[in-house]
C-alpha positions in Angstrom: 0.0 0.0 0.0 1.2 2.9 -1.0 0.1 6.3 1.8 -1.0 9.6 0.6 -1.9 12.7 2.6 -3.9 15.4 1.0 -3.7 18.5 2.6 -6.5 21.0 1.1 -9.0 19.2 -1.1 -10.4 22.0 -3.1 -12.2 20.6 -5.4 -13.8 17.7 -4.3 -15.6 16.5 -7.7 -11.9 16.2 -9.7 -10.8 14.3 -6.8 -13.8 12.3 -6.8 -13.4 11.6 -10.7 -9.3 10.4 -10.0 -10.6 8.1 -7.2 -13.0 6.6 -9.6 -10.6 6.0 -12.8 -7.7 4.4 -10.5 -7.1 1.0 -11.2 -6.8 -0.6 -7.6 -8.4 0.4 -4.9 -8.4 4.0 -2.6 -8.6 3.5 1.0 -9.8 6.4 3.1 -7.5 6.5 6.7 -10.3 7.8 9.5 -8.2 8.5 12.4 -11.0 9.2 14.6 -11.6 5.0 14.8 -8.7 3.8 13.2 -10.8 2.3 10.1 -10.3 2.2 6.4 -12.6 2.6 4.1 -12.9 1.8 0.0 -13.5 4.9 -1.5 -14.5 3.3 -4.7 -17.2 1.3 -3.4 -18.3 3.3 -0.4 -20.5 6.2 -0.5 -20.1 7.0 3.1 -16.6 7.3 2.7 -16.9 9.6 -0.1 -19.3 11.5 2.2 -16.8 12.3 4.7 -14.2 12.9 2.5 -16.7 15.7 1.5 -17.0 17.1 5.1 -13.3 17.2 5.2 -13.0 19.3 2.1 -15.4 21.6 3.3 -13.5 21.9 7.1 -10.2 22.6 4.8 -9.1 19.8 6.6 -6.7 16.9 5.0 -7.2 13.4 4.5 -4.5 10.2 4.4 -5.6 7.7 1.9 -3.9 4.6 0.8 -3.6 3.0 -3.1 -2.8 -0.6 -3.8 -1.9 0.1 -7.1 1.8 1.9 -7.6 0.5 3.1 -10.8 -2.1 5.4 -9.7 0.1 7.2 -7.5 1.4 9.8 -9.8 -2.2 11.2 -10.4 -3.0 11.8 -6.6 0.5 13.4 -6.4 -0.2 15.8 -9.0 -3.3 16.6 -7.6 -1.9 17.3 -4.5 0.9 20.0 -6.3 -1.1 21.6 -8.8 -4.8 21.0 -8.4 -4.7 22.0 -4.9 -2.8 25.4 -5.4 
């Protein structure tokens, strides 16, 4: 697994869309519990990755697949700016 932590998600519908075309899974980190949670198949999860994004707050999320990494880390440099 490969971690992630987005900082500012300020548009929540292009991240949405990146989560959706990766091909393994997205695993939201909730600190709060200490769950995990597939962001692909769970619309709960996506739901409070919303409420993040509106707090400004960050999320840490996890990918299986190496390959979808570099889309989350652009994301994170020049979508969030």
């Amino acid at each position: 697994m490969i971690k992630i932590k987005i900082m500012q998600i300020p548009n929540v519908e292009k991240l949405k869309k990146i989560i959706e075309q990766s091909c393994g899974d997205v695993l939201l980190h909730l600190p709060d519990n200490n769950t995990v949670h597939d962001l692909k198949n769970d619309s709960i999860a996506l739901q409070f990755l919303k409420q993040k994004a509106s707090k400004g707050s960050g999320v840490e999320i996890y990918l299986s697949e190496a390959k979808d990494y570099f889309k989350f880390v652009y994301y994170t440099m020049f979508d969030c700016l």
